[in-house]
PDBQT receptor file of N, H, CA, C and O in Angstrom, charges set to zero:
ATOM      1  N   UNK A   1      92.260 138.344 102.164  1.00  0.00    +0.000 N 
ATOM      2  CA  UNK A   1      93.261 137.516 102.813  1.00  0.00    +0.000 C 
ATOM      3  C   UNK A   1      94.505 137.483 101.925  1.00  0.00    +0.000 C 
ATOM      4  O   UNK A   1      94.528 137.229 100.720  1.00  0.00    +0.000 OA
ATOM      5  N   UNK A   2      95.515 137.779 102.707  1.00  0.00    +0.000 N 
ATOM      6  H   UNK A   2      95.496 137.986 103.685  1.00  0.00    +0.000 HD
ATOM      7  CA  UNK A   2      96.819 137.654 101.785  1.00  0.00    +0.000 C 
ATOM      8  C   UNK A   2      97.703 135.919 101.109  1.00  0.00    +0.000 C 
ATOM      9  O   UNK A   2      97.600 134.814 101.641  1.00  0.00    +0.000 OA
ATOM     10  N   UNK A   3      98.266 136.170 100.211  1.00  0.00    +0.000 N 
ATOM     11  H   UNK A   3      98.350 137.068  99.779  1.00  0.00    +0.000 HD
ATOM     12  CA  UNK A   3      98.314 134.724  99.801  1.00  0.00    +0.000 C 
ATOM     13  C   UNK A   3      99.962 134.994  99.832  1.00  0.00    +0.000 C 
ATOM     14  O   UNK A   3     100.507 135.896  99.195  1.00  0.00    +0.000 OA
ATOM     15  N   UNK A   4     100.581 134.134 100.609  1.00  0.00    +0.000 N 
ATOM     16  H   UNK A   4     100.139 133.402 101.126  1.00  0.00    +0.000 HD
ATOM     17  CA  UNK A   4     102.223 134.332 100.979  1.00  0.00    +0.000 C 
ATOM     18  C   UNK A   4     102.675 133.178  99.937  1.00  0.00    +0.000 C 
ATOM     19  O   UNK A   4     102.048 132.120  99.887  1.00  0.00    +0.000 OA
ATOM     20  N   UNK A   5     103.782 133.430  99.117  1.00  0.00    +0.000 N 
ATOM     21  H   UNK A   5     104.291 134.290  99.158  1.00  0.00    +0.000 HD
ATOM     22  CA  UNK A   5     103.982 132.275  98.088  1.00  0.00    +0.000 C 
ATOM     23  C   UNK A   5     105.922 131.934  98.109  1.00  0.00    +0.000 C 
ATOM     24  O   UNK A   5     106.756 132.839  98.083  1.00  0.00    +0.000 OA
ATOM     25  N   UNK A   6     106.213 130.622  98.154  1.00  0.00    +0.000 N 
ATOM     26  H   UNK A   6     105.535 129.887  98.175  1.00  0.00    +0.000 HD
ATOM     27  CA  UNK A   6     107.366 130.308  98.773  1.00  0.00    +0.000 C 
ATOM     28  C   UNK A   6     107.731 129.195  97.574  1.00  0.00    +0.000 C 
ATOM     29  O   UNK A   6     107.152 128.319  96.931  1.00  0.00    +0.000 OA
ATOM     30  N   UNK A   7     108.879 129.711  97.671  1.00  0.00    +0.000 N 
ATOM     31  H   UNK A   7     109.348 130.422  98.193  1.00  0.00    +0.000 HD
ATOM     32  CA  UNK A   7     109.819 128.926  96.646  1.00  0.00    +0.000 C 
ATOM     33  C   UNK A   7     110.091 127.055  96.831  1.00  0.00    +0.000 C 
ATOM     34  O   UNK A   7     110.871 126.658  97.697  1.00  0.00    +0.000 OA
ATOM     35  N   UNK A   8     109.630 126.437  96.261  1.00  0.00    +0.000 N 
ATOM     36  H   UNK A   8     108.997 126.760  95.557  1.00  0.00    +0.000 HD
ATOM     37  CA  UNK A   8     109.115 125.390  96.816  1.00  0.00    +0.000 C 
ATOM     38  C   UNK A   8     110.187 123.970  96.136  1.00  0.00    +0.000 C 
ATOM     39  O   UNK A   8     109.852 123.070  95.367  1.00  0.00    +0.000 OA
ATOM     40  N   UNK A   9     111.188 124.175  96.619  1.00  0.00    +0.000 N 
ATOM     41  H   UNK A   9     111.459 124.906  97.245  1.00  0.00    +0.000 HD
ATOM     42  CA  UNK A   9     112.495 123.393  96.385  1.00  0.00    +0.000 C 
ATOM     43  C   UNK A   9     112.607 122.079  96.836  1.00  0.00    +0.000 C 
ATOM     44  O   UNK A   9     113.181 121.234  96.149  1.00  0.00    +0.000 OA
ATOM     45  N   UNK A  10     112.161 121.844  97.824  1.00  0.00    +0.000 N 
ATOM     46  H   UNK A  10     111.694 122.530  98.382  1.00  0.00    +0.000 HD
ATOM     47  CA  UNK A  10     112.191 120.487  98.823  1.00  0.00    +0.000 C 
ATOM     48  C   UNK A  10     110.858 120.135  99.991  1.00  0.00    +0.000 C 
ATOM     49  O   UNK A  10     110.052 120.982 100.376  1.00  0.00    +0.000 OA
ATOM     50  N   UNK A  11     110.874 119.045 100.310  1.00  0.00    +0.000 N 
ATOM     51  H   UNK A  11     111.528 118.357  99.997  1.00  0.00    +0.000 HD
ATOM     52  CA  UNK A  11     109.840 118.677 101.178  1.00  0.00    +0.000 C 
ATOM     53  C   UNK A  11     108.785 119.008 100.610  1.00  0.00    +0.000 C 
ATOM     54  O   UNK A  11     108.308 120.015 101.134  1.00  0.00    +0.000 OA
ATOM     55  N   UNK A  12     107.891 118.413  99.331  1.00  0.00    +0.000 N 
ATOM     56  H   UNK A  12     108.278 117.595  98.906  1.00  0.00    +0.000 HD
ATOM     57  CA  UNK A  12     107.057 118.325  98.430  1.00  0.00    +0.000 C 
ATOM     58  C   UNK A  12     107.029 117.843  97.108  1.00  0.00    +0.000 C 
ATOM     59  O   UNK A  12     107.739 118.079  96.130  1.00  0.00    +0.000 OA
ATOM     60  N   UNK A  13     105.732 116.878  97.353  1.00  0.00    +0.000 N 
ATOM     61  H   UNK A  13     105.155 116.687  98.147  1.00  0.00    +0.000 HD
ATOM     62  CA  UNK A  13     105.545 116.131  96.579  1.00  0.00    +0.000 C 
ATOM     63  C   UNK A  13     104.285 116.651  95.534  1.00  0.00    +0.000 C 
ATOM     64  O   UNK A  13     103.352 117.302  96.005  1.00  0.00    +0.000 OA
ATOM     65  N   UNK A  14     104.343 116.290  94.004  1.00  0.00    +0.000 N 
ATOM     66  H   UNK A  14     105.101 115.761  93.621  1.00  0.00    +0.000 HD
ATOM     67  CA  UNK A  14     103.558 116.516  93.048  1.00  0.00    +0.000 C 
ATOM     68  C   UNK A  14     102.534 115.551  92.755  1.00  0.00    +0.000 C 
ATOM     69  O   UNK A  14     102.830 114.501  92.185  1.00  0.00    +0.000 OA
ATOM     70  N   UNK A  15     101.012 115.895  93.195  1.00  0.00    +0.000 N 
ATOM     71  H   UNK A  15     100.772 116.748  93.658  1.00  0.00    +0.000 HD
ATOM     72  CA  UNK A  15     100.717 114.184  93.156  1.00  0.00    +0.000 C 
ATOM     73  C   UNK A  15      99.038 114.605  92.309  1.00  0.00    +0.000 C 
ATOM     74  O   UNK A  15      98.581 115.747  92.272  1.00  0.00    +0.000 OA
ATOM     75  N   UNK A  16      98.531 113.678  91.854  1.00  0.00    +0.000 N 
ATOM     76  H   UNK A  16      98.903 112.750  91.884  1.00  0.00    +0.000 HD
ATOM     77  CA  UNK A  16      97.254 113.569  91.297  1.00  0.00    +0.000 C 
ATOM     78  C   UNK A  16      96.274 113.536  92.381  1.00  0.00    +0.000 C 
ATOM     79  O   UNK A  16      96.453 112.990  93.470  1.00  0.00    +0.000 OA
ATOM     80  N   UNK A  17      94.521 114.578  91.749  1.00  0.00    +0.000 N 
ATOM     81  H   UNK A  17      94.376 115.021  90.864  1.00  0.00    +0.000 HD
ATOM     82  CA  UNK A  17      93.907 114.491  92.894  1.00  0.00    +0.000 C 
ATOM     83  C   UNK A  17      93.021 114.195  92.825  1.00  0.00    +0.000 C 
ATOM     84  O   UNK A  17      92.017 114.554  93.442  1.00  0.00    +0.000 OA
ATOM     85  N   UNK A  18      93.267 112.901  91.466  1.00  0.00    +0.000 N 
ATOM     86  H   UNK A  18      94.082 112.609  90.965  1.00  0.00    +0.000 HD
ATOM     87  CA  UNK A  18      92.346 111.841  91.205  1.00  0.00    +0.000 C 
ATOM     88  C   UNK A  18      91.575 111.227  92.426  1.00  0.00    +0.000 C 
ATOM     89  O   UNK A  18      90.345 111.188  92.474  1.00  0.00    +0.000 OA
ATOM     90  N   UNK A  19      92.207 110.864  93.177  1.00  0.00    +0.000 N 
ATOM     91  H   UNK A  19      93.206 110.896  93.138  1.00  0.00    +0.000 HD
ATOM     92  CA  UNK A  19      91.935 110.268  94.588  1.00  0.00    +0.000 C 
ATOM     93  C   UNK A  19      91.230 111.026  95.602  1.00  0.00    +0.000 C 
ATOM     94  O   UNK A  19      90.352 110.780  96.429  1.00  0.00    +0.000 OA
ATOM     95  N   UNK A  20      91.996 112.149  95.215  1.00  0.00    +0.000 N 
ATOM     96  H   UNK A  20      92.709 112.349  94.543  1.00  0.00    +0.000 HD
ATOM     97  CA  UNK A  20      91.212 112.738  96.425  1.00  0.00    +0.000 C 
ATOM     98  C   UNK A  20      89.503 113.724  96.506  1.00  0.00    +0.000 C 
ATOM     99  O   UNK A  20      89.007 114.439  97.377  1.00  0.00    +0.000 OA
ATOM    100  N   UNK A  21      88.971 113.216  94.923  1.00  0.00    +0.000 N 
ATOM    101  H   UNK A  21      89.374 112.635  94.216  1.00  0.00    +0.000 HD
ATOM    102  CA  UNK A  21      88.211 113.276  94.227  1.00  0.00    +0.000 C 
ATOM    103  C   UNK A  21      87.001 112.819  94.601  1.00  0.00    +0.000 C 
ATOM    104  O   UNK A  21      85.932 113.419  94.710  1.00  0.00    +0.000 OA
ATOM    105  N   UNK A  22      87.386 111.283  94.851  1.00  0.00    +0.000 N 
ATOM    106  H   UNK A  22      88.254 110.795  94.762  1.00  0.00    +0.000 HD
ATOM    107  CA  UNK A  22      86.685 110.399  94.541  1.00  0.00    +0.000 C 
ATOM    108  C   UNK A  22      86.377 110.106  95.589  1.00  0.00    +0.000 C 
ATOM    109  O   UNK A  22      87.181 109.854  96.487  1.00  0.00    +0.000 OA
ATOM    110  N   UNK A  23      84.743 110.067  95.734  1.00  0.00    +0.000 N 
ATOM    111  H   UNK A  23      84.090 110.272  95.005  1.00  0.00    +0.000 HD
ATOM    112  CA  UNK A  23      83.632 109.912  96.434  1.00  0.00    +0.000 C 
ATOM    113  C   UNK A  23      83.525 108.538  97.870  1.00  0.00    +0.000 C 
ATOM    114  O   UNK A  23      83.230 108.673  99.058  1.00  0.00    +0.000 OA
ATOM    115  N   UNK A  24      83.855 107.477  97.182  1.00  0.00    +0.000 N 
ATOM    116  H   UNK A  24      84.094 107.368  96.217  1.00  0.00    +0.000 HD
ATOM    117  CA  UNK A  24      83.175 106.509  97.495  1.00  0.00    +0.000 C 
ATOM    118  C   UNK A  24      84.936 106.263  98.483  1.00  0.00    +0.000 C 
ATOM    119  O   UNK A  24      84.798 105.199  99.087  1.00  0.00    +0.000 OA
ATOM    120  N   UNK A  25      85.830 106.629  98.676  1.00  0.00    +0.000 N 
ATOM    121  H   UNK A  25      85.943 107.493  98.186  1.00  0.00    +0.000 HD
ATOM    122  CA  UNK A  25      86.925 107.071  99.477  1.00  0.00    +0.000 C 
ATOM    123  C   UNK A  25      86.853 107.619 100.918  1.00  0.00    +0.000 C 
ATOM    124  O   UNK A  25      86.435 108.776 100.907  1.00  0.00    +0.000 OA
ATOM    125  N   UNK A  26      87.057 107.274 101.840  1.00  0.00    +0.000 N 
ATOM    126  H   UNK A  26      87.397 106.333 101.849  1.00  0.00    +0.000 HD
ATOM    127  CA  UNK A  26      87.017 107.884 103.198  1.00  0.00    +0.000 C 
ATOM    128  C   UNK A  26      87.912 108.810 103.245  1.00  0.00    +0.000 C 
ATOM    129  O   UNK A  26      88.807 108.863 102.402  1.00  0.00    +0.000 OA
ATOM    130  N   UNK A  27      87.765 109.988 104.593  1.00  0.00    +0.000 N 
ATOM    131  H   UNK A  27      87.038 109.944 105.278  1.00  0.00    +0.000 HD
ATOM    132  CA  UNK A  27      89.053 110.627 104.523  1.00  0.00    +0.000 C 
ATOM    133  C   UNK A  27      90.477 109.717 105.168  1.00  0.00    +0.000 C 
ATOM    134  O   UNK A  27      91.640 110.053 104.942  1.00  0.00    +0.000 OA
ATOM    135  N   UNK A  28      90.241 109.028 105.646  1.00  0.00    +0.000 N 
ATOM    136  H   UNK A  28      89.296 108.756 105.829  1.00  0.00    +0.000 HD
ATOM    137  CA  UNK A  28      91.341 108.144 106.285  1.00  0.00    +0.000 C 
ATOM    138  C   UNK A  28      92.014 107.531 105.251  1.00  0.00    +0.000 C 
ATOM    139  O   UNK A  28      93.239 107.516 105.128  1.00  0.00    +0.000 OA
ATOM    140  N   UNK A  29      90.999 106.890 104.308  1.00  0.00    +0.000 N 
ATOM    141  H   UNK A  29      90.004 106.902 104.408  1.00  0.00    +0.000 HD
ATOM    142  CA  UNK A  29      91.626 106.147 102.672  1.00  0.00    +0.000 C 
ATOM    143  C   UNK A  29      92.120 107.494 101.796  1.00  0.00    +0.000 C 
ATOM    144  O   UNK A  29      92.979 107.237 100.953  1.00  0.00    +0.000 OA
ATOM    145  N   UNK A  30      91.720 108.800 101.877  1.00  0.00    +0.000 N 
ATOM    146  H   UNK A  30      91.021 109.009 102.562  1.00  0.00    +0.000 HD
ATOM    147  CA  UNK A  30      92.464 109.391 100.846  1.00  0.00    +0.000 C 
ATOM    148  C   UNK A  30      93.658 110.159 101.285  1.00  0.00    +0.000 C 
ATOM    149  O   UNK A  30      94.384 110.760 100.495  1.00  0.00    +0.000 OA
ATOM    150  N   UNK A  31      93.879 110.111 102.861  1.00  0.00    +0.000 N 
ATOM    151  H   UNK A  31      93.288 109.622 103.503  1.00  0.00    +0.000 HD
ATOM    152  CA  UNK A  31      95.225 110.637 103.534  1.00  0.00    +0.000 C 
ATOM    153  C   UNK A  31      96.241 109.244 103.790  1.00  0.00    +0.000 C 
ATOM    154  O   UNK A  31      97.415 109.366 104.138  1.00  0.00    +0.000 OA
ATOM    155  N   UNK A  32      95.816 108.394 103.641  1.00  0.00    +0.000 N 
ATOM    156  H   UNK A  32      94.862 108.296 103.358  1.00  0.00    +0.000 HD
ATOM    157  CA  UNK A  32      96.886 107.277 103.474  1.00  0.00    +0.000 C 
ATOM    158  C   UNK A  32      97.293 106.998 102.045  1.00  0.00    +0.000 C 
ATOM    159  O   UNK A  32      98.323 106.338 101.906  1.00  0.00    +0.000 OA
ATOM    160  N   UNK A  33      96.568 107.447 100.819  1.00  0.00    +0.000 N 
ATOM    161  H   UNK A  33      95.731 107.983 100.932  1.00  0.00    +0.000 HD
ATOM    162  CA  UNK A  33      96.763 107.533  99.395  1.00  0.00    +0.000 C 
ATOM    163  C   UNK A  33      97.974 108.095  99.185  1.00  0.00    +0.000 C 
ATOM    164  O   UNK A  33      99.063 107.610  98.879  1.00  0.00    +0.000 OA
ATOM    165  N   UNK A  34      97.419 109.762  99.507  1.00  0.00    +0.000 N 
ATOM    166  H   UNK A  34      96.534 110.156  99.755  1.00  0.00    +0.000 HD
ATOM    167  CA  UNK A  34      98.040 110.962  99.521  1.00  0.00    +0.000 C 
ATOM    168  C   UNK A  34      99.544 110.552  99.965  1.00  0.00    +0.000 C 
ATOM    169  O   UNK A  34     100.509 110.872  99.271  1.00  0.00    +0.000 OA
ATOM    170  N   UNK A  35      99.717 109.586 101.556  1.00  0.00    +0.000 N 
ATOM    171  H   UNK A  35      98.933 109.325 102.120  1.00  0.00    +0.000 HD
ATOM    172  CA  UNK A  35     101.185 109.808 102.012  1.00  0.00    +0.000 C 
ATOM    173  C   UNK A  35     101.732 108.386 101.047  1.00  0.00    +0.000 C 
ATOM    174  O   UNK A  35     102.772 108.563 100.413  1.00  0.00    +0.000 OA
ATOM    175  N   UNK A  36     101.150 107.209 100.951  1.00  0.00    +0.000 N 
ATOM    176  H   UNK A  36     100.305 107.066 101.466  1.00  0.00    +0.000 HD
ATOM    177  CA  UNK A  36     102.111 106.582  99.877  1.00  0.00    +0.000 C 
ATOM    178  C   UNK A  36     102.266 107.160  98.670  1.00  0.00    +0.000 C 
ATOM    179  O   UNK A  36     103.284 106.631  98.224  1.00  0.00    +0.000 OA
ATOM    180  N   UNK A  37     101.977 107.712  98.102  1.00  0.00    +0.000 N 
ATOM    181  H   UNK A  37     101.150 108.142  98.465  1.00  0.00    +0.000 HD
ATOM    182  CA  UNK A  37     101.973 108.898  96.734  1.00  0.00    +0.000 C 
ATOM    183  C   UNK A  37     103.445 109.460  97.142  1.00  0.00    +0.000 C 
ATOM    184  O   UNK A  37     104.436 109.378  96.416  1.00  0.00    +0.000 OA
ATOM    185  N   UNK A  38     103.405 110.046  98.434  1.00  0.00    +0.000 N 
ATOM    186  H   UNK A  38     102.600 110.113  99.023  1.00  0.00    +0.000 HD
ATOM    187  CA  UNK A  38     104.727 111.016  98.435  1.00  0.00    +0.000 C 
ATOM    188  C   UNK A  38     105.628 110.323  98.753  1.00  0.00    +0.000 C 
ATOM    189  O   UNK A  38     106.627 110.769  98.188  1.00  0.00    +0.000 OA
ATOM    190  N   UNK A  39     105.865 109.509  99.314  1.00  0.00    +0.000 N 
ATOM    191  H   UNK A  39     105.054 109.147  99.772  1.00  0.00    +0.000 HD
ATOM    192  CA  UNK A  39     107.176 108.521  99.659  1.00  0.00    +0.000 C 
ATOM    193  C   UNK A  39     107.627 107.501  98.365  1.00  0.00    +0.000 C 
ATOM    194  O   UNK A  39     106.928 106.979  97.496  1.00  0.00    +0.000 OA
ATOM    195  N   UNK A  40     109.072 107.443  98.610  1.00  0.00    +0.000 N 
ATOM    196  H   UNK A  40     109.640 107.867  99.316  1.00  0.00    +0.000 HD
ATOM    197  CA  UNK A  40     110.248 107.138  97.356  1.00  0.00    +0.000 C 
ATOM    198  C   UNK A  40     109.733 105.570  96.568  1.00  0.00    +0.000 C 
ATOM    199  O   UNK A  40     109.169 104.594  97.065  1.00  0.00    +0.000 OA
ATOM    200  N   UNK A  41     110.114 105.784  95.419  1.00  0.00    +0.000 N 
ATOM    201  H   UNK A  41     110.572 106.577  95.016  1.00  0.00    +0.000 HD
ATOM    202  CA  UNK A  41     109.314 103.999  94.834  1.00  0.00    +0.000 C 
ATOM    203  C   UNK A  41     110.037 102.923  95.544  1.00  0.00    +0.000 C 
ATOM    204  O   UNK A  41     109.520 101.807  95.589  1.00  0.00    +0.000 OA
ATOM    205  N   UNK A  42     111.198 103.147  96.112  1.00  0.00    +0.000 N 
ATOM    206  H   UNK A  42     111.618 104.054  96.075  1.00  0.00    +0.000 HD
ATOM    207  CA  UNK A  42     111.550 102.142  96.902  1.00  0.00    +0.000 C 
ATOM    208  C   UNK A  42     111.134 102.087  98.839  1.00  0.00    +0.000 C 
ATOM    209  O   UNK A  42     111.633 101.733  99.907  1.00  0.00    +0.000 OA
ATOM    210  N   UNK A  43     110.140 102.585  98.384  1.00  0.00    +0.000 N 
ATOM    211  H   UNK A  43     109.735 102.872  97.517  1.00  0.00    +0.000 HD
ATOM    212  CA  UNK A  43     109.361 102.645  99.982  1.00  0.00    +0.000 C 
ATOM    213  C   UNK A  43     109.283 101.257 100.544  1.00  0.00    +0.000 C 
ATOM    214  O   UNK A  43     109.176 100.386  99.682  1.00  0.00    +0.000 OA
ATOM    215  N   UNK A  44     109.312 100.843 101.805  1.00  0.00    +0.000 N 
ATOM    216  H   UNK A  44     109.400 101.552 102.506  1.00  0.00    +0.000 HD
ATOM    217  CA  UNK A  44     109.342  99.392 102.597  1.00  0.00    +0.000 C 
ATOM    218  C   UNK A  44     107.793  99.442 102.660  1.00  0.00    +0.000 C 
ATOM    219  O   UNK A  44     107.261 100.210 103.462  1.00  0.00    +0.000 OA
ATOM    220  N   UNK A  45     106.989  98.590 101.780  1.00  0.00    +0.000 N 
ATOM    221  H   UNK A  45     107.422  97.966 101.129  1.00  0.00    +0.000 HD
ATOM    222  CA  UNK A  45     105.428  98.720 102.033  1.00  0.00    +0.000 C 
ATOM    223  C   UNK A  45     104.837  97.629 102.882  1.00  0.00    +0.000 C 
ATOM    224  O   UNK A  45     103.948  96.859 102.520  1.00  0.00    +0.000 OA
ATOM    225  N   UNK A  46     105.285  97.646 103.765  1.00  0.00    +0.000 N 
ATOM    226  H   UNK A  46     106.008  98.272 104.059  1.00  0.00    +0.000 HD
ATOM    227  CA  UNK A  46     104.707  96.150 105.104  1.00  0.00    +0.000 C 
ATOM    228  C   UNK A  46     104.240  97.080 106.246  1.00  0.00    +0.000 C 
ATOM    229  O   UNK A  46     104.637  98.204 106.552  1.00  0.00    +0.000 OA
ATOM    230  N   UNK A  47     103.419  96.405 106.715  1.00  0.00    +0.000 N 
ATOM    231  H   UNK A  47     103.096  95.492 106.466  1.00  0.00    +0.000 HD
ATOM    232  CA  UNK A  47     102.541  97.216 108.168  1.00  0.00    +0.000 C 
ATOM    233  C   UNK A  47     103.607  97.780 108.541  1.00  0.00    +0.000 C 
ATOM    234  O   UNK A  47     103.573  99.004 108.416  1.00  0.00    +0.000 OA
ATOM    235  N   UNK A  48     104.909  97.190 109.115  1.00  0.00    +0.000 N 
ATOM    236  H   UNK A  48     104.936  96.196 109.217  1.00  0.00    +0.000 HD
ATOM    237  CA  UNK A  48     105.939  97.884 110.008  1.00  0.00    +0.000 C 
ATOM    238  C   UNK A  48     106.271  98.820 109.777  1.00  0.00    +0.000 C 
ATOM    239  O   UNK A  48     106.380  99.740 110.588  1.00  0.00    +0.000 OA
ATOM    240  N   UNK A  49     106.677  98.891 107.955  1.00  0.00    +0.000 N 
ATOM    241  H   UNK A  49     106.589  98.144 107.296  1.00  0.00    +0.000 HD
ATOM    242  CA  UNK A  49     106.765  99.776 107.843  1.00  0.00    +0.000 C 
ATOM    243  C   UNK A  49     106.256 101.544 107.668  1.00  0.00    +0.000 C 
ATOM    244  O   UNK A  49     106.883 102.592 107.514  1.00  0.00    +0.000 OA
ATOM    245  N   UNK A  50     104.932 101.220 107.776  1.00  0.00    +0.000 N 
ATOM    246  H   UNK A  50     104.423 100.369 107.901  1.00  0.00    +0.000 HD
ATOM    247  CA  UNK A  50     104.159 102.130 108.070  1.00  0.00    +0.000 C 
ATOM    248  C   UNK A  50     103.760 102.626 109.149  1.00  0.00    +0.000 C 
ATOM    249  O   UNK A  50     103.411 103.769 109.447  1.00  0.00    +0.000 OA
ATOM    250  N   UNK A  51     103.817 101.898 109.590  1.00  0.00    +0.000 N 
ATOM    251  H   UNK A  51     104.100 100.970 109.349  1.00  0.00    +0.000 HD
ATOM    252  CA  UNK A  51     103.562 101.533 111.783  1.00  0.00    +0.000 C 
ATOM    253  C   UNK A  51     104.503 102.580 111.909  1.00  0.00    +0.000 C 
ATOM    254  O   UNK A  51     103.928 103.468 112.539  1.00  0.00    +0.000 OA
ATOM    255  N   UNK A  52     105.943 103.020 111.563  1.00  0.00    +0.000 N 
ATOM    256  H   UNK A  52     106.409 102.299 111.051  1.00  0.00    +0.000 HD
ATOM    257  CA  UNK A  52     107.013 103.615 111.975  1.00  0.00    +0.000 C 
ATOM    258  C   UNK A  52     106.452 104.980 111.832  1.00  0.00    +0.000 C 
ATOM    259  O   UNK A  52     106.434 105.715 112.820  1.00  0.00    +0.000 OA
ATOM    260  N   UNK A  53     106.089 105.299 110.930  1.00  0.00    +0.000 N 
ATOM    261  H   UNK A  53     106.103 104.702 110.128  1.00  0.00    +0.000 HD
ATOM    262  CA  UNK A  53     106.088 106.675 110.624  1.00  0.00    +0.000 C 
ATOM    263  C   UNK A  53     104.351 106.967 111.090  1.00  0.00    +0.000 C 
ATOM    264  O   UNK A  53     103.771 107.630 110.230  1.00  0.00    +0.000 OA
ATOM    265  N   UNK A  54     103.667 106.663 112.027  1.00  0.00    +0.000 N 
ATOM    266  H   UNK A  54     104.139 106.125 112.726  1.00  0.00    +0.000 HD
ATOM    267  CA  UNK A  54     102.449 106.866 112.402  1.00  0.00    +0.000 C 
ATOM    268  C   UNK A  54     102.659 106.665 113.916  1.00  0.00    +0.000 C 
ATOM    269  O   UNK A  54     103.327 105.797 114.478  1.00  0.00    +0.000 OA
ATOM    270  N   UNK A  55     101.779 107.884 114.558  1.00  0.00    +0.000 N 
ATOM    271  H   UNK A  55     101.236 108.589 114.101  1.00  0.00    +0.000 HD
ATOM    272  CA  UNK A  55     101.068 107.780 115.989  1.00  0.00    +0.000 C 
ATOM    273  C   UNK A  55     100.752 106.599 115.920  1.00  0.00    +0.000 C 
ATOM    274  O   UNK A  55     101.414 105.928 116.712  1.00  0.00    +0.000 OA
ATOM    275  N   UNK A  56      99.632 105.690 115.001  1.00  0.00    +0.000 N 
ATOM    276  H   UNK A  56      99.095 106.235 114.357  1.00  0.00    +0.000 HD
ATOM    277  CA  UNK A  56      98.592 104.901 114.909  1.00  0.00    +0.000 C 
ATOM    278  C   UNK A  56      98.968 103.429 115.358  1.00  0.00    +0.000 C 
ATOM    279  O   UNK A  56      98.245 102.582 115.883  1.00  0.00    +0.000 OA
ATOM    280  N   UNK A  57     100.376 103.363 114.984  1.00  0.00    +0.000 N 
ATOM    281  H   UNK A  57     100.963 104.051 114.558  1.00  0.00    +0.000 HD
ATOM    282  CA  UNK A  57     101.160 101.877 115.107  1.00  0.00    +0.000 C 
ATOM    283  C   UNK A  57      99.913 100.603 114.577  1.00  0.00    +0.000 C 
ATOM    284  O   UNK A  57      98.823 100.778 114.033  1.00  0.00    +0.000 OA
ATOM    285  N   UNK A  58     100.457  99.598 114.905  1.00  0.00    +0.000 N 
ATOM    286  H   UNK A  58     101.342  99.456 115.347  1.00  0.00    +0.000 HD
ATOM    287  CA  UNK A  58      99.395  98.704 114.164  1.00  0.00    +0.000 C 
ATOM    288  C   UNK A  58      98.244  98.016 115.018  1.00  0.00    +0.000 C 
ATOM    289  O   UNK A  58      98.361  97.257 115.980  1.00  0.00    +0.000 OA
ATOM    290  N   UNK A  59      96.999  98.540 114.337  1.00  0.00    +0.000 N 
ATOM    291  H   UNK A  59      96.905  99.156 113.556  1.00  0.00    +0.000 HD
ATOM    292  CA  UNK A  59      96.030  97.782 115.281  1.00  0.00    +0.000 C 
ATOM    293  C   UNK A  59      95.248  97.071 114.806  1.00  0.00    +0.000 C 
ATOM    294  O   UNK A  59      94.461  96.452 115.522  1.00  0.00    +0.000 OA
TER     295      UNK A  59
């Protein structure tokens, strides 16, 4: 299988995969890790604001 490799300037984040490691973690808990990991330290961290950027909205 060929491995295509791309210059990787923007739209990516560098993150630890401490988390995504770890066992006792659902996949739902380590893909909601994963996306607060990549968003800015001044991220809006309230349901709403998460609600926005998800299909899932708040339930």
């Amino acid at each position: 299988m060929p491995v295509f490799r791309t210059e990787k300037t923007s739209g990516y984040a560098v993150i630890s995969k401490h988390h995504l490691k770890n066992r006792t973690l659902s996949y739902k808990a380590k893909g909601l890790m994963t996306f607060m990991l990549s968003v800015p330290d001044d991220w809006d961290w309230s349901l709403a604001g998460l609600a926005t950027l998800s299909s899932a909205g708040l339930a």
